[in-house]
CHARMM-style PDB file with segment names, atoms N, HN, CA, C and O in Angstrom:
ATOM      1  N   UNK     1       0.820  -1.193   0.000  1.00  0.00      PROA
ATOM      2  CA  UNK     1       0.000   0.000   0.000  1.00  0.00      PROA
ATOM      3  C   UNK     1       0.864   1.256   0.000  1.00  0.00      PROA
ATOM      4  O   UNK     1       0.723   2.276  -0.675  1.00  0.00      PROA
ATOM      5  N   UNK     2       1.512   1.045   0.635  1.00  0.00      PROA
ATOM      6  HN  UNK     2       1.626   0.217   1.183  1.00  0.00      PROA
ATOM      7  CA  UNK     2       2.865   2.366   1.137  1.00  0.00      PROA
ATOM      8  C   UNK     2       3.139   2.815  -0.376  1.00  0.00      PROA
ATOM      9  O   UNK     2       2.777   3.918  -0.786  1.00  0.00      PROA
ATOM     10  N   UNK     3       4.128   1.426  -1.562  1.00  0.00      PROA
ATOM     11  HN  UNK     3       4.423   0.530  -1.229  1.00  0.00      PROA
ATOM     12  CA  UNK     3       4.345   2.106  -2.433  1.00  0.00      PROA
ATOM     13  C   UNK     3       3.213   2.272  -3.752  1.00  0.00      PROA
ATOM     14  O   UNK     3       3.623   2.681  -4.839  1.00  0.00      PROA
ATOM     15  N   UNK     4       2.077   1.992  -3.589  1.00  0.00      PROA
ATOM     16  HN  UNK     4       1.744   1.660  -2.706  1.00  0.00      PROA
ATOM     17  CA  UNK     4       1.495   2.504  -4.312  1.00  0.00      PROA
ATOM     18  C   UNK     4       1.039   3.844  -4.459  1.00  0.00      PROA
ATOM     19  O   UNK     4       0.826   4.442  -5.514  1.00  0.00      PROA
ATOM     20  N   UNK     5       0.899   4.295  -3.167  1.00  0.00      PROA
ATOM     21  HN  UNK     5       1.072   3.809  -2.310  1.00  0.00      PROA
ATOM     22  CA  UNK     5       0.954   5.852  -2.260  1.00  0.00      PROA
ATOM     23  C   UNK     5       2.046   6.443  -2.738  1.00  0.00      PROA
ATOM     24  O   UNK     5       1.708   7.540  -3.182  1.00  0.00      PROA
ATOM     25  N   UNK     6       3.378   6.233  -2.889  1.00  0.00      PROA
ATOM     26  HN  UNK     6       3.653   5.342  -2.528  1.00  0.00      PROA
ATOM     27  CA  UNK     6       4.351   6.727  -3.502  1.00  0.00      PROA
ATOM     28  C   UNK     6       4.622   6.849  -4.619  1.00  0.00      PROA
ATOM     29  O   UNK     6       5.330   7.729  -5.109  1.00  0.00      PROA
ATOM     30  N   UNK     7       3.868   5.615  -5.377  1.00  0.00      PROA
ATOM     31  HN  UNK     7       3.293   4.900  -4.979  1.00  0.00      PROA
ATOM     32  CA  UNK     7       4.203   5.896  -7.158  1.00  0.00      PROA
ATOM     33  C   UNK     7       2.800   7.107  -7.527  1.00  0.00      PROA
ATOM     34  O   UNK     7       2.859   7.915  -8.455  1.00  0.00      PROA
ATOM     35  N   UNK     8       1.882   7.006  -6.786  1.00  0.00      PROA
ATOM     36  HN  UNK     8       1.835   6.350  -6.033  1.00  0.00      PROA
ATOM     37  CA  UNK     8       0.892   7.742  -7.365  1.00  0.00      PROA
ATOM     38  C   UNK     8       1.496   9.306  -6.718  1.00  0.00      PROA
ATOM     39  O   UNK     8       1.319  10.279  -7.451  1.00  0.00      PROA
ATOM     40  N   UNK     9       2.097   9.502  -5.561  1.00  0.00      PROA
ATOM     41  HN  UNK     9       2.241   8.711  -4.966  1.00  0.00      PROA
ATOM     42  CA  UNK     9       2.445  11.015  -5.392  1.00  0.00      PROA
ATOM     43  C   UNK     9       3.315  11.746  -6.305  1.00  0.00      PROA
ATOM     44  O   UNK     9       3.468  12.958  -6.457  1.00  0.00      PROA
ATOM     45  N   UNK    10       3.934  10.585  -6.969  1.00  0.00      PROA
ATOM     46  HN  UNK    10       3.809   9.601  -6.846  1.00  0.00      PROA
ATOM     47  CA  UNK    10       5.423  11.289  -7.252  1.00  0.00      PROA
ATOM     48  C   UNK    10       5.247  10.904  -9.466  1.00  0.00      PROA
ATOM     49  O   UNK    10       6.109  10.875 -10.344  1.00  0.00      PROA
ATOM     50  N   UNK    11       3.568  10.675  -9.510  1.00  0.00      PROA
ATOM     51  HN  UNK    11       2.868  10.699  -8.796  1.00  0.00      PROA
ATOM     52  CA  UNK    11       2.775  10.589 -10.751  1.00  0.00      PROA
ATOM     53  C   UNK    11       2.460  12.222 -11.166  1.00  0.00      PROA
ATOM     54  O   UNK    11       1.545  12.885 -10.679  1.00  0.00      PROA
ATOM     55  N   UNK    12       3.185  12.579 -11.917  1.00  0.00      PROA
ATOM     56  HN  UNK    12       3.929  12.041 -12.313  1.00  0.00      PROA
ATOM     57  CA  UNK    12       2.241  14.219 -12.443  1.00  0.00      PROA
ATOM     58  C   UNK    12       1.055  13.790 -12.617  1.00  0.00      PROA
ATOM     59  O   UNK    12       0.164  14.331 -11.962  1.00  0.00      PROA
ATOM     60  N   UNK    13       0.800  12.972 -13.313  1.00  0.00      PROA
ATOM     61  HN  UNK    13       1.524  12.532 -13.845  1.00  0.00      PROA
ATOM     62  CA  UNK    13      -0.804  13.046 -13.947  1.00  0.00      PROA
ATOM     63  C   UNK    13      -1.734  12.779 -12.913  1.00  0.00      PROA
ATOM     64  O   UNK    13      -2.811  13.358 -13.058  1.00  0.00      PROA
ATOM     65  N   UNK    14      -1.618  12.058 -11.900  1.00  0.00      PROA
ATOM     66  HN  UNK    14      -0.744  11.588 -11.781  1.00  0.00      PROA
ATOM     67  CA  UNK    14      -2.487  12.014 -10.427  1.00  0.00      PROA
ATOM     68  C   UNK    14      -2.053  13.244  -9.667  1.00  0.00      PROA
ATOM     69  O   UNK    14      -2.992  13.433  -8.893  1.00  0.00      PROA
ATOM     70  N   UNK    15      -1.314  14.018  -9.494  1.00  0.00      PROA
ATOM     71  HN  UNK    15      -0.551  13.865 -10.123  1.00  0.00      PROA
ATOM     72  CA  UNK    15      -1.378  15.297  -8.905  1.00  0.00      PROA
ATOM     73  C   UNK    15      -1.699  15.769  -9.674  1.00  0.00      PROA
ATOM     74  O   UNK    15      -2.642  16.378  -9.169  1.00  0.00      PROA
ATOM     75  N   UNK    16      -1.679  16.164 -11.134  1.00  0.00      PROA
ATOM     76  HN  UNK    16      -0.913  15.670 -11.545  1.00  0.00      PROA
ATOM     77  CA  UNK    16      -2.828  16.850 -12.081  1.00  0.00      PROA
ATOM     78  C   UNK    16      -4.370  16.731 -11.927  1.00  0.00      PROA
ATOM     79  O   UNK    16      -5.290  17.536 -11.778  1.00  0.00      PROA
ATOM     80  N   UNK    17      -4.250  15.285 -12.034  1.00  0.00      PROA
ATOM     81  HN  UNK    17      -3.503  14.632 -12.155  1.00  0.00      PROA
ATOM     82  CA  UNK    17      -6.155  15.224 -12.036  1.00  0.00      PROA
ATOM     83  C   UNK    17      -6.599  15.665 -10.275  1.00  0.00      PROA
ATOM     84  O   UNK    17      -7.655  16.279 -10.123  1.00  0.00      PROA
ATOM     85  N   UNK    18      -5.670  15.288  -8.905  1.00  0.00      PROA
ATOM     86  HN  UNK    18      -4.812  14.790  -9.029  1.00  0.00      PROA
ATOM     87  CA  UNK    18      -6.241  15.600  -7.504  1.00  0.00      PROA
ATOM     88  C   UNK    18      -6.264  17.252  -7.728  1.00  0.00      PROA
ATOM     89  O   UNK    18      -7.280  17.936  -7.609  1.00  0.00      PROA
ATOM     90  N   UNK    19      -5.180  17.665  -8.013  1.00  0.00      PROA
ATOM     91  HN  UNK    19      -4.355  17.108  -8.109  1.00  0.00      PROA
ATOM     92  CA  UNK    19      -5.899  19.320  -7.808  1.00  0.00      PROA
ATOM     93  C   UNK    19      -7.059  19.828  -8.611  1.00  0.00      PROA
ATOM     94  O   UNK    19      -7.926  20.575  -8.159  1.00  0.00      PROA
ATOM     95  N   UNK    20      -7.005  19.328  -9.941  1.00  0.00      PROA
ATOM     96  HN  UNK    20      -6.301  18.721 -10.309  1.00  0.00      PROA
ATOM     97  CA  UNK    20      -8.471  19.941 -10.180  1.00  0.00      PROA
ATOM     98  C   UNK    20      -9.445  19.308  -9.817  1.00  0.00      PROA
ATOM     99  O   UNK    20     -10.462  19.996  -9.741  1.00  0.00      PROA
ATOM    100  N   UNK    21      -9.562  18.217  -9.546  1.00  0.00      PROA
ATOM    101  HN  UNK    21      -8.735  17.658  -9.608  1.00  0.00      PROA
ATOM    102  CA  UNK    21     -10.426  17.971  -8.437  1.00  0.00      PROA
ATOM    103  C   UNK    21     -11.159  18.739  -7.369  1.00  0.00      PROA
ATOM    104  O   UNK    21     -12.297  19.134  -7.114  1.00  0.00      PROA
ATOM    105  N   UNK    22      -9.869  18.754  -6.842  1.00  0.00      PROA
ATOM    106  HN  UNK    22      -8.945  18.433  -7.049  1.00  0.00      PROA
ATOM    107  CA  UNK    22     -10.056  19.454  -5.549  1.00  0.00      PROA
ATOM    108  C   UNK    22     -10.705  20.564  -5.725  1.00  0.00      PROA
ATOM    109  O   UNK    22     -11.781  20.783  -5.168  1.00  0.00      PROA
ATOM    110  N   UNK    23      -9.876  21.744  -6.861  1.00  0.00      PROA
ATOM    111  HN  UNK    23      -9.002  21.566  -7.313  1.00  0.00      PROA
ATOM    112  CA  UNK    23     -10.160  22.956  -7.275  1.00  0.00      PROA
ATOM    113  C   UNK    23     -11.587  23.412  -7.914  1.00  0.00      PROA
ATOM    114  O   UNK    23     -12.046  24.551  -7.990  1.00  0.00      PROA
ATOM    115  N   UNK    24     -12.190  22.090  -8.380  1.00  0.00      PROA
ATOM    116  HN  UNK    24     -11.817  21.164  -8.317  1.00  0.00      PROA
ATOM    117  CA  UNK    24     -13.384  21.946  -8.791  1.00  0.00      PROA
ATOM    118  C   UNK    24     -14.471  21.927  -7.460  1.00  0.00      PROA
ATOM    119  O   UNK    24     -15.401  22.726  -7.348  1.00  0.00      PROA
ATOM    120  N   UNK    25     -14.251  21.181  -6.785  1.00  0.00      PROA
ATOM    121  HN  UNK    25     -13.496  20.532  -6.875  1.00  0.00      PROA
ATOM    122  CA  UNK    25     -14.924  21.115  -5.284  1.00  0.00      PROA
ATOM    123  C   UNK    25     -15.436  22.551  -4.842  1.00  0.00      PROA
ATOM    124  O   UNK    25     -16.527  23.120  -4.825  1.00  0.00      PROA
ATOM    125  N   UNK    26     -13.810  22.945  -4.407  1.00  0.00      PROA
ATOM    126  HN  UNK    26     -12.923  22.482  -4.421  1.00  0.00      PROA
ATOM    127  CA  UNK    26     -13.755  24.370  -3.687  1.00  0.00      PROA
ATOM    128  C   UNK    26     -14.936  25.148  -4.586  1.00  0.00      PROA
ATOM    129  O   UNK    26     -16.111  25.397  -4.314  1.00  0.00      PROA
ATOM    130  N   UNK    27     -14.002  25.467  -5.953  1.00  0.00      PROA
ATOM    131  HN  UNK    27     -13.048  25.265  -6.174  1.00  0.00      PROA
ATOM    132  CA  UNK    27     -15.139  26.315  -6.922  1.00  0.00      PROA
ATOM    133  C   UNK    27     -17.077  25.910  -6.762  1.00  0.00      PROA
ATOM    134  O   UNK    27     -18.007  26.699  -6.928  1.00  0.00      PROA
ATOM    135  N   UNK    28     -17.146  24.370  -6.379  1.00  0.00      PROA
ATOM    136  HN  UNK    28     -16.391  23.728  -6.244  1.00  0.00      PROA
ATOM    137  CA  UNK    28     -18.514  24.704  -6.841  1.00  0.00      PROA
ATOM    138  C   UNK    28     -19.179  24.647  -5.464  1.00  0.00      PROA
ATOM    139  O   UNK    28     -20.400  24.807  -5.488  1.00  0.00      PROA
ATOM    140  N   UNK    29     -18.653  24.465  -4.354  1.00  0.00      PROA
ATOM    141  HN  UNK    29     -17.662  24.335  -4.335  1.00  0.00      PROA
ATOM    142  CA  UNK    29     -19.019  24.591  -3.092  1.00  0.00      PROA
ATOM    143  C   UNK    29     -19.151  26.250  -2.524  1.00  0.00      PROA
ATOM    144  O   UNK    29     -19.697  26.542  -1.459  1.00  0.00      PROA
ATOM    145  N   UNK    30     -18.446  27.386  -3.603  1.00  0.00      PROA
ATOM    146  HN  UNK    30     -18.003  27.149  -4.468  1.00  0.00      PROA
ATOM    147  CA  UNK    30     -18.586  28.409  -3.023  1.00  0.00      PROA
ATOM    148  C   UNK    30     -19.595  29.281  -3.910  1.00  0.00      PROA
ATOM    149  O   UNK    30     -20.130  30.356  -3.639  1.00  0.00      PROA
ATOM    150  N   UNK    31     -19.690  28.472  -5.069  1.00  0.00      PROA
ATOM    151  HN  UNK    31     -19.255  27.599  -5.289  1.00  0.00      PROA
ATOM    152  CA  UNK    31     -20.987  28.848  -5.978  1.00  0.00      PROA
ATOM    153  C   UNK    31     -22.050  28.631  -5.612  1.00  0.00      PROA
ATOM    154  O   UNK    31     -23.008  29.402  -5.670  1.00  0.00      PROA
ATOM    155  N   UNK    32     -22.027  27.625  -5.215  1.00  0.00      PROA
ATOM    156  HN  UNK    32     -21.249  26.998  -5.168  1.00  0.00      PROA
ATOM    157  CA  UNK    32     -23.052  26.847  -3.973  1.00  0.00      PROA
ATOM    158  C   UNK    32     -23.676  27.798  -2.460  1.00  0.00      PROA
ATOM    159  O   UNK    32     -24.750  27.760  -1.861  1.00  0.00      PROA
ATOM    160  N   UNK    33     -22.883  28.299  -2.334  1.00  0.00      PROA
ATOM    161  HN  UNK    33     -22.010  28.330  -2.821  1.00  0.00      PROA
ATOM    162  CA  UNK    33     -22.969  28.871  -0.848  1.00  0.00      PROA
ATOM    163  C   UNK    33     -23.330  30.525  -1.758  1.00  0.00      PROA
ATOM    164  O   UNK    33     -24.172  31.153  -1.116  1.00  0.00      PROA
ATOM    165  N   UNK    34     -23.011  31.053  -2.657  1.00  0.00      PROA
ATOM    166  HN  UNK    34     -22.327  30.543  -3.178  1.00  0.00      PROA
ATOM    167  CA  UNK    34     -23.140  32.425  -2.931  1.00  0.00      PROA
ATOM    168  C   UNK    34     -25.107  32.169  -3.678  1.00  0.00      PROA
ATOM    169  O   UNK    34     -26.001  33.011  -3.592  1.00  0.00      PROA
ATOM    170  N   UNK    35     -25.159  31.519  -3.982  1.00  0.00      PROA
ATOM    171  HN  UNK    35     -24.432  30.835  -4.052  1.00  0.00      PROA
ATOM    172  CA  UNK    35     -26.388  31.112  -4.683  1.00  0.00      PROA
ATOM    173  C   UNK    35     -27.183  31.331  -3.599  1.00  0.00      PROA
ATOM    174  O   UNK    35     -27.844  32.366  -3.531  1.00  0.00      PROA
ATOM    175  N   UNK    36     -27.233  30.028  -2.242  1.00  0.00      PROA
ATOM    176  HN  UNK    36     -26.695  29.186  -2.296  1.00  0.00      PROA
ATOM    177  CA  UNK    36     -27.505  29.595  -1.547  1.00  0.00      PROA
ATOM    178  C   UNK    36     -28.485  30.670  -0.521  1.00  0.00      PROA
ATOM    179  O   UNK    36     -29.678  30.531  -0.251  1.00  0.00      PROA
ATOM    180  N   UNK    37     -27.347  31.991   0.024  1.00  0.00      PROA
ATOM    181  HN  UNK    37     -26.378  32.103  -0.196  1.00  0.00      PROA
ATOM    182  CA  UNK    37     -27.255  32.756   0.118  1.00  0.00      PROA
ATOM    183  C   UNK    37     -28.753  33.999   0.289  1.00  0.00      PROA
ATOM    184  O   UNK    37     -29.165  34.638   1.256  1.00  0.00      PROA
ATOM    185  N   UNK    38     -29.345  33.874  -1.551  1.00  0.00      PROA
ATOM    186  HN  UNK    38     -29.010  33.354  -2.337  1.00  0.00      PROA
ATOM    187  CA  UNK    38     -29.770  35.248  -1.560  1.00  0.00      PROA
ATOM    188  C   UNK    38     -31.268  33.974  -1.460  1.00  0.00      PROA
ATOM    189  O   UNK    38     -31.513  34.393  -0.329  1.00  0.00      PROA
ATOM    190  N   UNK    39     -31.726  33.517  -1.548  1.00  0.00      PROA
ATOM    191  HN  UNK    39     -31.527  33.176  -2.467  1.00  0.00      PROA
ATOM    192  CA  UNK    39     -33.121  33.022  -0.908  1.00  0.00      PROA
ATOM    193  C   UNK    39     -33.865  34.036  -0.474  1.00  0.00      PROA
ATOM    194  O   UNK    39     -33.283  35.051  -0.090  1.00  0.00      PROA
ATOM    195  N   UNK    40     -35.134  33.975  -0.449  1.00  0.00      PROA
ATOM    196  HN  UNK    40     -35.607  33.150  -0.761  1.00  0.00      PROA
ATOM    197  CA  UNK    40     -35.908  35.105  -0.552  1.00  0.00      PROA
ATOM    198  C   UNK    40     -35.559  36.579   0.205  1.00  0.00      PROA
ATOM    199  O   UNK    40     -36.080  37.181   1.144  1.00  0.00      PROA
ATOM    200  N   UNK    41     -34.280  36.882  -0.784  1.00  0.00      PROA
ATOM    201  HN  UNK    41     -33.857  36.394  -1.546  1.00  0.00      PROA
ATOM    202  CA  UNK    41     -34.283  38.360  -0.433  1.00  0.00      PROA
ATOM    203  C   UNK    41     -33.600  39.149  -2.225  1.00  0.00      PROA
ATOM    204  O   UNK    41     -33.426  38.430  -3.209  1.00  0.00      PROA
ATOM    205  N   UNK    42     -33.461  39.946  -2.227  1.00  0.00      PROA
ATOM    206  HN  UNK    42     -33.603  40.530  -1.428  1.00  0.00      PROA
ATOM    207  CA  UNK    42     -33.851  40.643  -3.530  1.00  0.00      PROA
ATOM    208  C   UNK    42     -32.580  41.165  -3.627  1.00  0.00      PROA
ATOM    209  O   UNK    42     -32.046  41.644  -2.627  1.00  0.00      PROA
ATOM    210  N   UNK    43     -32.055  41.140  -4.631  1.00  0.00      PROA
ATOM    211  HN  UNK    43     -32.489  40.751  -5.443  1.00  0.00      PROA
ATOM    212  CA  UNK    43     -30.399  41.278  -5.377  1.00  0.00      PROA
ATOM    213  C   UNK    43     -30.440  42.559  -5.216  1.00  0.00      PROA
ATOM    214  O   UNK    43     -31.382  43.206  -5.673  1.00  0.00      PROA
ATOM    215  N   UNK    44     -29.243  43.243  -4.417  1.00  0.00      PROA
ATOM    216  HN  UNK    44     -28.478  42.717  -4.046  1.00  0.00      PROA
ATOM    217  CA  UNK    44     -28.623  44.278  -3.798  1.00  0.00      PROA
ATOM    218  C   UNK    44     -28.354  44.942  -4.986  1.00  0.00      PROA
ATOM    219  O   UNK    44     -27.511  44.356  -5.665  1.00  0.00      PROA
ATOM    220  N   UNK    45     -28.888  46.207  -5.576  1.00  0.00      PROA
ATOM    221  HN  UNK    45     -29.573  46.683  -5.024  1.00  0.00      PROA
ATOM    222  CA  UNK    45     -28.217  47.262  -6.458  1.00  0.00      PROA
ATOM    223  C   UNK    45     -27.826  48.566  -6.690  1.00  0.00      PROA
ATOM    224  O   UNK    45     -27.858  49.391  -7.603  1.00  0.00      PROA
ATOM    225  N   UNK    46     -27.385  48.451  -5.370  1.00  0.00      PROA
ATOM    226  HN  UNK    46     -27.359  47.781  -4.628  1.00  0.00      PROA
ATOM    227  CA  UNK    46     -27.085  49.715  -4.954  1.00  0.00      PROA
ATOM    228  C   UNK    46     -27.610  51.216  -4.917  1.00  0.00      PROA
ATOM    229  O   UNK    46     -26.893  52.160  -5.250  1.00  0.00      PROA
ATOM    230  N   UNK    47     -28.697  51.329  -4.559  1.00  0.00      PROA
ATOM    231  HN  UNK    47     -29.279  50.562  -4.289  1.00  0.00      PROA
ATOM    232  CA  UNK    47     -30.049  51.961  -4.452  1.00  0.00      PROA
ATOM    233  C   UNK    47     -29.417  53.144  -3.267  1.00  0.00      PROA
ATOM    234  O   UNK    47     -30.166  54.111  -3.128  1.00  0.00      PROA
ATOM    235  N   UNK    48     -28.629  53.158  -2.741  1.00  0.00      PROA
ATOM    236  HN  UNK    48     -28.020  52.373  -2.854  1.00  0.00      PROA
ATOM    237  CA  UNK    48     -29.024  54.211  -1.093  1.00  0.00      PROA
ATOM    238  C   UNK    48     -27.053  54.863  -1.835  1.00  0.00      PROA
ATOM    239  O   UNK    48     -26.061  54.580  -1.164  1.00  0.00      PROA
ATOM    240  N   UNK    49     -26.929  55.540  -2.968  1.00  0.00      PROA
ATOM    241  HN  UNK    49     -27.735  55.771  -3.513  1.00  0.00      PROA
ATOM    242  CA  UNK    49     -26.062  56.507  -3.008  1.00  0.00      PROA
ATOM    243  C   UNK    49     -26.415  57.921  -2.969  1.00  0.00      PROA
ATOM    244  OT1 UNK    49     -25.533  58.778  -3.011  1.00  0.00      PROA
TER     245      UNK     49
END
């Protein structure tokens, strides 16, 4: 197990595909949460200058 853990760390193409992975996550978890967010209240447009 150990060196399979090692051939895959020291693999560009598995640290290629884990970060966008990852980077994909982050991105749609905060799209997620900004969406999430405005639920019944009414998109801010700057009205009080």
């Amino acid at each position: 197990m150990k060196e399979l853990w090692l051939k895959l760390r020291n693999n560009e193409v598995a640290i290629f595909l884990a970060k966008t992975v990852f980077y994909f996550v982050v991105i749609f978890f905060l799209v997620y949460l900004y969406s999430y967010s405005g639920i019944n209240q009414p998109h801010f447009i700057y009205n009080e200058f």
